[in-house]
N, C-alpha and C positions, 0 to 999 in steps of 0.2 A: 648098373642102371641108376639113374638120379630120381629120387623122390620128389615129384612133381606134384604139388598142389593145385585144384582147377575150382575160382572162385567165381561161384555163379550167384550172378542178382535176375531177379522177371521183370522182362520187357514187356512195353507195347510198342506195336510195328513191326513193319515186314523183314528186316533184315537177319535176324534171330529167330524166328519161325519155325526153325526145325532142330533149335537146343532145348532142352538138355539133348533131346532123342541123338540128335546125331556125335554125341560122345558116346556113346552105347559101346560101341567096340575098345574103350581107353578105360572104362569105369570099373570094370570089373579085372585090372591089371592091378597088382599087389603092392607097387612101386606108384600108385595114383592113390589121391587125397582129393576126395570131392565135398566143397563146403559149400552148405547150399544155403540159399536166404530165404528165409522165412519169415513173413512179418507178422505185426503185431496182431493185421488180423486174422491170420493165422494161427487163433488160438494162445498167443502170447508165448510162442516158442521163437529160440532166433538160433540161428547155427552160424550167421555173419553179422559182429556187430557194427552198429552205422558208428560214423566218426561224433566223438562228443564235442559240445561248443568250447571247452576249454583249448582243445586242439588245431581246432579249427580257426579261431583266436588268434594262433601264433603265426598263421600263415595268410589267413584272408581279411581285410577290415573288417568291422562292426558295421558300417554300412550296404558292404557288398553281401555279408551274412543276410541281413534285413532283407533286405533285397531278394536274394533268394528264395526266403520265407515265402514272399508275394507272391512265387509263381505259381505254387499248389503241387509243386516238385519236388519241395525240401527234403519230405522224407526220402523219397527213392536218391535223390541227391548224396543223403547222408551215409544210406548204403552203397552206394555207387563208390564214390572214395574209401568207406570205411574196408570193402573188400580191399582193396594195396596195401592199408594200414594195415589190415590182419593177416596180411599176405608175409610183407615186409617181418611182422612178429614171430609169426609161426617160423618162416626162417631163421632168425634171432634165434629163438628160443631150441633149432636141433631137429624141427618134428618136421621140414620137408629142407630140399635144397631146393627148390625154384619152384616158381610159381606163375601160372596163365591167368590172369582177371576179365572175366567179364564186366562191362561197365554202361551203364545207362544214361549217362552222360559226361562223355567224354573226358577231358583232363586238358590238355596243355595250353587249350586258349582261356584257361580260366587262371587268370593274374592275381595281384594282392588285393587291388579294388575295383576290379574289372570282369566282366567272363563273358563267352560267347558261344558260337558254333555250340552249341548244345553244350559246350564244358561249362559247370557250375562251378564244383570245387575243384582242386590241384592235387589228386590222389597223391602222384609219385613226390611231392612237396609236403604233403599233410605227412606222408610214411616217412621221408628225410627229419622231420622236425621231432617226431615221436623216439625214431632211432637215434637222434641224437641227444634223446633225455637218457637212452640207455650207454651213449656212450661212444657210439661210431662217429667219425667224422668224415672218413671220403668218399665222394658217391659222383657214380655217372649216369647223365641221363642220354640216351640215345633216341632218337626222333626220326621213322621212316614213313610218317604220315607226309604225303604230298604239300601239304601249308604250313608255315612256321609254326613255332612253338613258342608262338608270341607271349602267353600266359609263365608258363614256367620259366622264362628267358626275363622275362620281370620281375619276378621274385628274387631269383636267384644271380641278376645281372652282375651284381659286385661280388657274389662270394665265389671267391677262386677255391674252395675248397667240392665244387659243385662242376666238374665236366660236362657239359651242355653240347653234344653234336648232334645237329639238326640239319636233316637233307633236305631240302627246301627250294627257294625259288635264289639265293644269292649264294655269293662266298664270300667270307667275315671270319676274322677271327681277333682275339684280344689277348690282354694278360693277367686274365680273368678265367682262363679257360672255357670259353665261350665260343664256339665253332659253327660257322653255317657250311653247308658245299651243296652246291648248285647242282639242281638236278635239272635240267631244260627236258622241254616238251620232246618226244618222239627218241627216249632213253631207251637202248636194249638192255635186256639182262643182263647181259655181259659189263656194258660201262658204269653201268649202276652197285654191281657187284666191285668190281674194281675198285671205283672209287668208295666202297665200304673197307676195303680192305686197307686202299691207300691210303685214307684220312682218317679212319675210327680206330682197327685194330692197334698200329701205332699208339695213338694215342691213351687208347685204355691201358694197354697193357705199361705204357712208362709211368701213366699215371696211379696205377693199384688203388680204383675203389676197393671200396668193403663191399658194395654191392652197387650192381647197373640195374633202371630201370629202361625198358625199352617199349616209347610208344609206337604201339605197333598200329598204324592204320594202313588199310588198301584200298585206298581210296583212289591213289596213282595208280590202278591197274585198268590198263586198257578197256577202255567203255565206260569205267566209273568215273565221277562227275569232276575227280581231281586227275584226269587221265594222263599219265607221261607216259604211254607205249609199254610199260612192263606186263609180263604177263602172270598167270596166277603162280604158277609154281617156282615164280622168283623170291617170294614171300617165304618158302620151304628153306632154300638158300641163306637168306637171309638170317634167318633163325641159328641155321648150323653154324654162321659165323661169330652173330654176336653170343650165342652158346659157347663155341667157342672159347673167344674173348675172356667171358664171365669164368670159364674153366680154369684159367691162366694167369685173369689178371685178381678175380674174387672170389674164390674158392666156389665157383659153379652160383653162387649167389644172384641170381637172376629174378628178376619178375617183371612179366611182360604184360603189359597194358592193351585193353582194345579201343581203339581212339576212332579214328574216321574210318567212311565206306558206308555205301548204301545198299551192294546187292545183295540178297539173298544167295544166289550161287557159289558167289565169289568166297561169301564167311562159310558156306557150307563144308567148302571144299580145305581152306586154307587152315580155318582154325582147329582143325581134329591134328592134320599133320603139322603145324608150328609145335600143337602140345606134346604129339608122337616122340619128336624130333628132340624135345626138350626135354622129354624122361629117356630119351635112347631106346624107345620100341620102335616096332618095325612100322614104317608109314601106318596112317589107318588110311581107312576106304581105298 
């Protein structure tokens, strides 16, 4: 079994409603690492810390930082990314091999001096620039959110040492290691998993990161507002390959991000068994 880390930040909104409660059955498994965020007014205890501005620095302007300040989000922002970064460390460091983040505002549409869709900062960019003070250099990001990865694909557009495949609305690719594949509207499980197989596992595995990020949104599932026809338990799939992948190509080194999706049902169901899947317990719920 893989020791699986599961990085929890507190929401507002309907989507997340029924976490922590609905990890209940993975939390009390021996091979699970649950860090939980607690903020400052919380007594001044923190079990997640938020990303420092020196960090933050290396990867976002000074304007775009400012910027954020404005919105009255910063802090939850800070922790929001800071969970990847300590995700990303703790694996570093021996004490899990993969890790699930939850996150409060998004990640990949958040650029060097840009953000959007609710992504403020660039989690799996802020974790890249930290792990490279410690010394890694190869890293892939994999993207199953329905919208580009427009943020992350900006930062990281010239460094070919940065595998970037993003399933999205086009197909592109460079010599930069930069990958789109086209996911068009009314996708079965079947063509959508294929073409993971076809255009990602390849890829990863010739390329040997040190460690995959994978933004995971389900957003593209059927009814949700980014909807390509998939359905929810393609998301399960999904998992077991780019797990996978990560098994083969980066010694299990995985950590997957929660990006887009709006329903309540959908994260209910999906995200206990991506995390099942990712420590090798047996489905939950």
């Amino acid at each position: 079994m893989k020791r699986t880390g599961i990085f929890f930040t507190y929401f507002q909104g309907e989507r997340l409603r029924d976490f922590p409660e609905a990890l209940a059955g993975l939390l009390d498994k021996d091979n699970i690492a649950y860090y939980d965020a607690v903020y400052n007014l919380r007594n001044g205890l923190y079990y997640l810390e938020p990303v420092q501005e020196e960090l933050l620095l290396k990867v976002h302007s000074r304007e775009m930082v400012e910027e954020v300040k404005r919105t009255g989000d910063y802090e939850s922002a800070l922790y929001s990314a800071g969970g990847t970064v300590h995700a990303a460390n703790e694996i570093r460091l021996g004490k899990i091999d993969n890790a699930f983040v939850f996150t409060s505002f998004g990640d990949h549409h958040a650029g060097r001096n840009f953000c959007g869709g609710w992504c403020y900062f660039n989690g799996a960019a802020l974790a890249i620039a930290d792990l490279r003070d410690h010394g890694a250099k190869r890293f892939c990001i994999v993207d199953t959110d329905s919208h580009h990865g427009d943020g992350t694909r900006d930062i990281f557009r010239a460094d070919a040492d940065v595998l970037h495949v993003c399933f999205c609305h086009q197909d592109y690719s460079d010599k930069y290691n930069k990958v789109d594949v086209m996911i068009p509207y009314r996708t079965t499980d079947e063509e959508y998993v294929a073409k993971m197989k076809r255009e990602f596992v390849p890829r990863v595995l010739d390329f040997k990161p040190e460690y995959i990020f994978w933004e995971y949104g389900y957003d593209a599932t059927k009814g949700e507002y980014g909807d390509k026809g998939i359905s929810w338990d393609v998301h399960i799939r999904f998992a077991e390959v780019i797990k996978g992948a990560a098994d083969k190509a980066s010694n299990g080194r995985l950590i997957t991000i929660l990006c887009g999706g709006s329903r309540r049902d959908i994260a209910t169901y999906t995200i206990p068994r991506i995390i099942a899947t990712m420590a090798e317990l047996p489905s939950a719920g």
